[in-house]
C-alpha positions, 0 to 999 in steps of 0.5 A: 812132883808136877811142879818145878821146885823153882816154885817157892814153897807159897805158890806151889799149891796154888800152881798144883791146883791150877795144873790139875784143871788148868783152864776150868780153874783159872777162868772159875776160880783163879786169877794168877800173878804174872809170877804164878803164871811163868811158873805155870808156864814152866811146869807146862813146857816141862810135861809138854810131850813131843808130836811123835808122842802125841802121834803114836798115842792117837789109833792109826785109823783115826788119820785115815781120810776117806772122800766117801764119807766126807761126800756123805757130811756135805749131803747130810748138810746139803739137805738140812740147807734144802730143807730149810730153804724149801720152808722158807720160799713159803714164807711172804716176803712183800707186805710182811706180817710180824709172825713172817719176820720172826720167820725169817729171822729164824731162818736166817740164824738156821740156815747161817748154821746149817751152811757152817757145816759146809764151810767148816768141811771146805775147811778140812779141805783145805787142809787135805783132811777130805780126801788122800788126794788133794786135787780132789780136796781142791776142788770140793774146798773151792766150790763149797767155799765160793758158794759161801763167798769166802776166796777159798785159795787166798784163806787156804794160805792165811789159815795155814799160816794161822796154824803154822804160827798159832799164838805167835805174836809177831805172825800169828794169823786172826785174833793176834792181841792188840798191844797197850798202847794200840789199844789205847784208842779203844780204851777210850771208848770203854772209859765212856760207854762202860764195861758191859756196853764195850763188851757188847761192842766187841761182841757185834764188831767180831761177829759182824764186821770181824770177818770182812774186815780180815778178808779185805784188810787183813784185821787181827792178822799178822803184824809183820810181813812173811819170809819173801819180803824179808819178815819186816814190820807191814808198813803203814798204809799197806793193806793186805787183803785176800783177793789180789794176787800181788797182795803182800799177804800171799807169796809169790808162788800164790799168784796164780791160785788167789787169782782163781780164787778171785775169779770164783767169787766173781763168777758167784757173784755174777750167778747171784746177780742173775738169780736176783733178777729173776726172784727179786733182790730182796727176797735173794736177800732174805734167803741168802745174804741173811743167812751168810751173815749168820755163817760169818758169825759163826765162823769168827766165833769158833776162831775168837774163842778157840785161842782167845782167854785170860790164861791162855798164853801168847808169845814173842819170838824167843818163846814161841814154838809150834808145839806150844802154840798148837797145844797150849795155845788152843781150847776145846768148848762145847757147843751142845747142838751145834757141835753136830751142825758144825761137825765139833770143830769147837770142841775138838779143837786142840786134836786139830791144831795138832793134827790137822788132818785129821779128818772131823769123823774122827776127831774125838776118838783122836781128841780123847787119846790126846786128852789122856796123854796131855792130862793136866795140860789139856784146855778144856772147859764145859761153861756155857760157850755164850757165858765164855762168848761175853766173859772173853769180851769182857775181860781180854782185849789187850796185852802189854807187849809183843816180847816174850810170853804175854796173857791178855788183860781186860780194859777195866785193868787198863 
């Protein structure tokens, strides 16, 4: 009864058994025909419930916000981070020994994690899921994420465009799919260094460059323009950052936050330049800049791997709805420790798609209510979030192109 009777008879079963598991099955077990999945894609948009469904199955305490707890989160995180800089300015940082640079190397990836946690809740502020007020959401947001040096303003605008549109293919924000024929230059790199080495690639290119290369040049984000400028393809050579205020990323109504944005950073920057001078750059550095690379990482991986699998669909225009793209367009992982550091954005991802602000104390409460009134259209999968990590970079790098639904396809496929 789950199953459309447009199925035929020989793919029904096939179809059945991918609904009652869908995303554990089809990256274990199964890969589907484009036919298989538009029919899967069928029976999805049939059993989808409406956001009034899915609101009233979530307990009304859970879209409760209270900035006490919250401020007990960024402390909780705040001494994990003095901690391990507390242990870290005992390490030598001139003339140093292996076991110190093993050390430090430990630190930077601790700490990089550590300061996750205070990034992921300055993105709940963003969302106004700190606090009822959002002045107050504001100005937590903005002092935790420039300390991180992320423009807290200018991604507040782009980020909620990416929930806004998520999986739209034409003004999807971060990780939209790469068509065929703009892959084509990264199909050559592939044909000459090999399946394993472009996934390693492409796992170094997201986690280290993949986060700069979105602030200052808008990269993976959307493919034409907002509403102001009349939704038209980006012209070529435009370049849409996150720092100036007449960037064509932001409307003009943004001007003036982006702006302050901007100048927090700069501010920042300054106070890290004075602190240099009085410990040395290089050990600022080490106990720094280190470590935000960590926290970039991070931050990319969640958002790569929240939307990015073989059967997870994007769409055109025409296809598109928010509901879709906020539901079945979003996968929850588990990250063992990790969840605790970086309070379960990833593994309850879906709930926050949905509703987002709902504040992370919360979420899995919220997320097993939506898990019970989604049942088989709830994306989960318990693998290993670094097995799915390299299995992502191995197998989805491009799509064929921007008009109705499409499923990523791997170079080798090419």
């Amino acid at each position: 009864g789950d199953v459309p009777s447009i199925c035929p008879p020989q793919t029904r079963e096939l179809v059945r058994a991918v609904l009652s598991n869908p995303l554990h099955t089809m990256t274990k077990s199964v890969k589907l025909s484009k036919k298989a999945r538009s029919q899967l894609a069928t029976a999805s948009k049939k059993n989808l419930p409406t956001i009034e469904e899915l609101r009233n199955c979530i307990p009304k305490h859970c879209f409760e916000r209270s900035p006490v707890t919250g401020s007990y989160y960024i402390l909780r995180d705040g001494i994990v981070i003095l901690a391990f800089g507390l242990l870290a300015w005992q390490l030598p940082y001139e003339n140093v020994p292996l076991w110190a640079y093993i050390a430090w190397a430990a630190y930077a990836f601790w700490q990089g994690t550590a300061l996750t946690g205070w990034w992921v809740i300055a993105h709940e502020c963003g969302h106004g899921a700190f606090s009822p007020s959002q002045k107050l959401n504001d100005v937590v947001g903005f002092v935790l994420h420039t300390v991180l040096l992320v423009p807290y303003f200018g991604w507040q605008y782009s980020h909620a465009k990416h929930h806004s549109k998520t999986n739209h293919l034409l003004d999807g924000e971060t990780h939209v799919p790469s068509t065929k024929k703009g892959f084509r230059a990264y199909k050559k790199v592939h044909d000459i260094i090999g399946d394993d080495a472009f996934a390693g690639l492409e796992v170094v290119l997201h986690l280290l460059l993949g986060w700069p290369m979105y602030l200052f040049i808008n990269a993976t984000g959307a493919r034409r323009l907002n509403k102001e400028f009349g939704h038209k393809r980006i012209p070529k050579g435009e370049i849409l950052d996150h720092f100036r205020p007449d960037s064509k990323l932001f409307p003009s109504t943004w001007k003036f936050a982006v702006f302050l944005s901007t100048a927090g950073l700069l501010i920042w920057l300054c106070i890290l330049g004075f602190v240099g001078t009085k410990i040395g750059f290089w050990r600022l550095t080490l106990m720094y800049f280190f470590p935000y690379l960590w926290t970039n990482a991070w931050l990319v991986l969640y958002t790569w791997l929240q939307h990015t699998e073989e059967n997870i669909p994007h769409w055109g225009v025409e296809e598109w709805t928010w509901l879709k793209g906020a539901a079945l367009g979003t996968i929850d992982r588990e990250y063992g420790i990790f969840d605790w550091f970086h309070h379960d954005i990833g593994s309850t991802h879906v709930c926050h798609h949905i509703f987002s602000k709902i504040p992370h104390y919360h979420a899995h409460e919220a997320t097993r209510a939506l898990k019970k009134k989604l049942g088989k259209l709830y994306n989960h999968t318990d693998e290993l979030w670094i097995q799915s990590m390299w299995r992502v970079a191995k197998t989805c790098h491009y799509i064929d192109g921007v008009a109705g639904e499409q499923f990523y396809k791997a170079a080798r496929d090419y």
